[in-house]
PASEBA-1860 file (N, C-alpha, C; in nm, 3 decimals):
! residues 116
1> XXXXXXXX> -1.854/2.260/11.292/-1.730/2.197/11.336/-1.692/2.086/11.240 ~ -1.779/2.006/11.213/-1.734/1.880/11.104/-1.688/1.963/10.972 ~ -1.823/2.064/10.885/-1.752/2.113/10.791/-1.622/2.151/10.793 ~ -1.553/2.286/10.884/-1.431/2.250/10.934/-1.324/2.172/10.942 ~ -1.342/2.060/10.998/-1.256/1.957/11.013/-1.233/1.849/10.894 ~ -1.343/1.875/10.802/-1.332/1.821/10.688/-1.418/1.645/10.685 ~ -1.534/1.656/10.776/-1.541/1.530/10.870/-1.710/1.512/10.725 ~ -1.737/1.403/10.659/-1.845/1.392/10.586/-1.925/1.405/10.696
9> XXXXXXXX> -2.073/1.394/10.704/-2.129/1.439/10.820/-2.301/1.406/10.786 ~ -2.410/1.373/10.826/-2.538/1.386/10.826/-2.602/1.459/10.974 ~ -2.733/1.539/10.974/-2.803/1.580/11.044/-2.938/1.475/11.085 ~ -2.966/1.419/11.204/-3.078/1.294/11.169/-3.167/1.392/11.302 ~ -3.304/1.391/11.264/-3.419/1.419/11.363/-3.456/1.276/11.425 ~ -3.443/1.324/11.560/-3.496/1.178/11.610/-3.666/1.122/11.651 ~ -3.650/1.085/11.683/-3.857/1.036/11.610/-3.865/1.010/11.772 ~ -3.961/1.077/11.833/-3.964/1.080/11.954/-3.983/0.904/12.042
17> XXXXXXXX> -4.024/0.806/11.961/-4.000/0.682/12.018/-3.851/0.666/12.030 ~ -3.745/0.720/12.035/-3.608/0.693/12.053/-3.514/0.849/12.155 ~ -3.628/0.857/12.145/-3.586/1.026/12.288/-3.634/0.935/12.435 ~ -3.521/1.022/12.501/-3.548/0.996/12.664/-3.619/1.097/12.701 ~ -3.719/1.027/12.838/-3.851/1.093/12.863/-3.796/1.232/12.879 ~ -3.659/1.321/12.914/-3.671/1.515/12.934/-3.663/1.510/12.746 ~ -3.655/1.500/12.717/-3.635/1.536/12.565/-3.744/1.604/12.471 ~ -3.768/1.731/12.431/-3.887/1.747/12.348/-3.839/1.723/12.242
25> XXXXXXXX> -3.725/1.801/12.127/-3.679/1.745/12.021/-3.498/1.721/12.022 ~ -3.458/1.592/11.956/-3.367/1.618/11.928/-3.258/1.541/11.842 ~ -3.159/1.562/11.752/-3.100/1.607/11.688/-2.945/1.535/11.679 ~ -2.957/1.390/11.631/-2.775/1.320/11.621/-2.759/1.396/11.523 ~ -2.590/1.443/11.550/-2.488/1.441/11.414/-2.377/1.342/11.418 ~ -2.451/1.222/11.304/-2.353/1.129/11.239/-2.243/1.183/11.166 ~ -2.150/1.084/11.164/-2.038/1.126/11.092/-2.052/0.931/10.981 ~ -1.985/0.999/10.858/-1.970/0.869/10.783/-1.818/0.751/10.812
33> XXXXXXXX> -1.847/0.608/10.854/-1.787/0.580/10.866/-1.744/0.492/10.758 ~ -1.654/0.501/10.709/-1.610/0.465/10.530/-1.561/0.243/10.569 ~ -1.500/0.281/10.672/-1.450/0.123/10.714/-1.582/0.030/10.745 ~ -1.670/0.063/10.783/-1.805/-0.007/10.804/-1.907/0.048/10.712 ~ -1.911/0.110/10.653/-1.969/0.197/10.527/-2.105/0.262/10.591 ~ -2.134/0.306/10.672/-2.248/0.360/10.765/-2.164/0.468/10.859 ~ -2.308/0.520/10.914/-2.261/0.669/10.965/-2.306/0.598/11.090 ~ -2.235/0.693/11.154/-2.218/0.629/11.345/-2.217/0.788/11.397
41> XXXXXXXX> -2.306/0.760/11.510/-2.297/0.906/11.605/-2.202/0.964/11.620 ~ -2.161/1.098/11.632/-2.074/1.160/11.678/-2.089/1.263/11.801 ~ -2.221/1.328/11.820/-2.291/1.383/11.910/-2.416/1.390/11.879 ~ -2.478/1.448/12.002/-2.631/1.473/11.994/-2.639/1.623/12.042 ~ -2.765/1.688/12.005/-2.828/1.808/12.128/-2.936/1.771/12.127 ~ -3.034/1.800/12.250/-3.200/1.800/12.264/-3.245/1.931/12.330 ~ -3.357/1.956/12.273/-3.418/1.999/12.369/-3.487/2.003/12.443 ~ -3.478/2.018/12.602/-3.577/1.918/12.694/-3.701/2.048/12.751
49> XXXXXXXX> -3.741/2.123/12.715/-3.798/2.227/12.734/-3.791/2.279/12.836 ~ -3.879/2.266/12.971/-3.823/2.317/13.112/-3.856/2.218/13.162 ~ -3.824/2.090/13.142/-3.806/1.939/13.254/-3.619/1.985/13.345 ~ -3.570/1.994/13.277/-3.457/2.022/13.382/-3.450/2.191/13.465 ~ -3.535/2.265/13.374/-3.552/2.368/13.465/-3.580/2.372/13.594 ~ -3.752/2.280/13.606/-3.795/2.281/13.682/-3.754/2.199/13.843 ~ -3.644/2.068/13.784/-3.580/2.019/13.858/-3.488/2.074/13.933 ~ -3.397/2.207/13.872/-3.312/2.282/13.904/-3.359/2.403/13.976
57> XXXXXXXX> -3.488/2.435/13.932/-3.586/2.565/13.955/-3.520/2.688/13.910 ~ -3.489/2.702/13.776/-3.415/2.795/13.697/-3.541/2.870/13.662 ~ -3.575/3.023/13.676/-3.703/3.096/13.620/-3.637/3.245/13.580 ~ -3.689/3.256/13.477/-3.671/3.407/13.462/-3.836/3.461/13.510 ~ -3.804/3.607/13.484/-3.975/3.727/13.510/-4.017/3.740/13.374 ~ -4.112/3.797/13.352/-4.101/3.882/13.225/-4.257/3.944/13.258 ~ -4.338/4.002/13.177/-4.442/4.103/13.214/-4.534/4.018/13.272 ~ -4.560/3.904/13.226/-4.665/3.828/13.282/-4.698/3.757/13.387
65> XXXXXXXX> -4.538/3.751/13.457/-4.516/3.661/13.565/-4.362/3.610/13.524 ~ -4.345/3.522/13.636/-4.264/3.448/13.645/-4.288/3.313/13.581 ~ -4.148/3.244/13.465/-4.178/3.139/13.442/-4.057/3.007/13.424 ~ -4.050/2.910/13.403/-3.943/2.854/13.362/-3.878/2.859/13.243 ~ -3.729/2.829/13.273/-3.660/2.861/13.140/-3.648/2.721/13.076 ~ -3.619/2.707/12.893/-3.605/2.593/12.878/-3.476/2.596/12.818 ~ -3.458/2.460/12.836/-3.304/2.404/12.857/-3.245/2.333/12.712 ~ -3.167/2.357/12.668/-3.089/2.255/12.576/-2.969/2.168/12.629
73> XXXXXXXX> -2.944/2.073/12.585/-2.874/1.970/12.656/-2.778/1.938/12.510 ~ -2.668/1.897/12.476/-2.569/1.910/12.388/-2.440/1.898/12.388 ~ -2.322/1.819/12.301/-2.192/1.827/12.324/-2.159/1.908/12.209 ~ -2.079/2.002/12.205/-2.004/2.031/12.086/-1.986/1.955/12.003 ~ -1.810/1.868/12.088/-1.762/1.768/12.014/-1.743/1.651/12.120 ~ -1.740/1.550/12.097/-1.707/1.415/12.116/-1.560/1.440/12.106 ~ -1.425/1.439/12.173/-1.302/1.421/12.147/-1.297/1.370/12.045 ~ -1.299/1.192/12.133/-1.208/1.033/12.074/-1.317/0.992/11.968
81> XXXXXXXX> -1.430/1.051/11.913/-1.524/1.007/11.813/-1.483/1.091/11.728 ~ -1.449/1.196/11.745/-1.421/1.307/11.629/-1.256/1.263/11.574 ~ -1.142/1.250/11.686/-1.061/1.170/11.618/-1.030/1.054/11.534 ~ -1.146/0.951/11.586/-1.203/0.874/11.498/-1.232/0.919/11.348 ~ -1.325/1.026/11.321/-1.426/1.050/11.234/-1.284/1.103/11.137 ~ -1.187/1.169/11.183/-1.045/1.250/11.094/-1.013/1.157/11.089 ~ -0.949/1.029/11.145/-0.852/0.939/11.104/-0.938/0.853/11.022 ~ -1.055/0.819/11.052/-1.073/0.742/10.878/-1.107/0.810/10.756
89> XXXXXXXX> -1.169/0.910/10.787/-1.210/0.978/10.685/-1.088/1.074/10.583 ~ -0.981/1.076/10.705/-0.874/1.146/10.604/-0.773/1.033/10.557 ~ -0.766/0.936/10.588/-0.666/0.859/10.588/-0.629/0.826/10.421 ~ -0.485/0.808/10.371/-0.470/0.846/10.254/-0.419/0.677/10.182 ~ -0.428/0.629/10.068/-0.360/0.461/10.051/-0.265/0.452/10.098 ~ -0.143/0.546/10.086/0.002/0.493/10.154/-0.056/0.519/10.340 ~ -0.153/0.537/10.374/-0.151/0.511/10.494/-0.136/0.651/10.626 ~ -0.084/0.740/10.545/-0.092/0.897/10.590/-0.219/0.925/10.609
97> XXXXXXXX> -0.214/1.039/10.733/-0.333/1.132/10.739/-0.328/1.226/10.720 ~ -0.417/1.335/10.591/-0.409/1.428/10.557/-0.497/1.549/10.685 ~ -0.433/1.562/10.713/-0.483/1.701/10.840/-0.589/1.773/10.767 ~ -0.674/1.806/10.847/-0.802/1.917/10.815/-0.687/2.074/10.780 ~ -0.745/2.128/10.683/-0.671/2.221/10.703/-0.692/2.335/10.827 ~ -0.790/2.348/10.903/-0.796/2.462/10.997/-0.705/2.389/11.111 ~ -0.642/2.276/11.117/-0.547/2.229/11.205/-0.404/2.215/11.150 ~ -0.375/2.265/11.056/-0.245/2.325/11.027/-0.175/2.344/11.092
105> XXXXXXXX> -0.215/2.515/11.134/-0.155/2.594/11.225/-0.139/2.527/11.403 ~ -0.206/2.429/11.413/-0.199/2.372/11.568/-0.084/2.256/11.519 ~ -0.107/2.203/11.410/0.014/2.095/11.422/0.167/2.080/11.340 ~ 0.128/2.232/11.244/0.302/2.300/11.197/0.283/2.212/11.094 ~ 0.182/2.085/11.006/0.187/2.012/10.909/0.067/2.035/10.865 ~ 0.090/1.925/10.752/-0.071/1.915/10.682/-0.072/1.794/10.645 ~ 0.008/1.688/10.714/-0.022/1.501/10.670/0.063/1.471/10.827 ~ 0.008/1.328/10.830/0.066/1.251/10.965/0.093/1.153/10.893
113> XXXX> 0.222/1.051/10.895/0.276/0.963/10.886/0.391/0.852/10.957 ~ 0.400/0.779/10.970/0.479/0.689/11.009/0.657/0.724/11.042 ~ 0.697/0.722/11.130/0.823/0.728/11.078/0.892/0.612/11.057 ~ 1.020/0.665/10.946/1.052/0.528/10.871/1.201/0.556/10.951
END
């Protein structure tokens, strides 16, 4: 989705002293923020193995028995962070925003500007 959108982007593993206790592994995607010069979250996924299964009591069968399923937990996108992440990252000196191009076709342009 970031490649896409044209959004700079890092993948960070999180070091399990900074996971909440359902969490086995998981996984921010920062986006770069050029105005503060650091990358700031944009979403996360984890995976919590079968801690929310078992809370839910979600099980599949399979030959051996019955067991729990495990769970991933995840946003796609963040809306108002991802709008964030396009408006600074595309933003042009005169002050225009150059549109991702796969949003073209949703917004009939390819820059946002001011009207004068």
């Amino acid at each position: 989705i970031c490649q896409a959108l044209e959004i700079p982007y890092r993948i960070v593993n999180i070091c399990s002293g900074e996971m909440s206790a359902p969490a086995y592994l998981k996984y921010d995607l920062e986006y770069w923020d050029p105005v503060n010069r650091q990358y700031r979250e944009l979403t996360s996924a984890s995976n919590t193995t079968d801690y929310q299964a078992r809370r839910l009591n979600i099980k599949y069968k399979d030959k051996t028995g019955t067991k729990f399923v495990h769970t991933l937990n995840g946003t796609a996108i963040a809306l108002s962070r991802t709008i964030i992440a396009i408006l600074e990252n595309q933003q042009q000196k005169d002050g225009s925003i150059k549109v991702p191009k796969v949003l073209h076709e949703y917004l009939g342009k390819d820059s946002l500007s001011r009207r004068k």
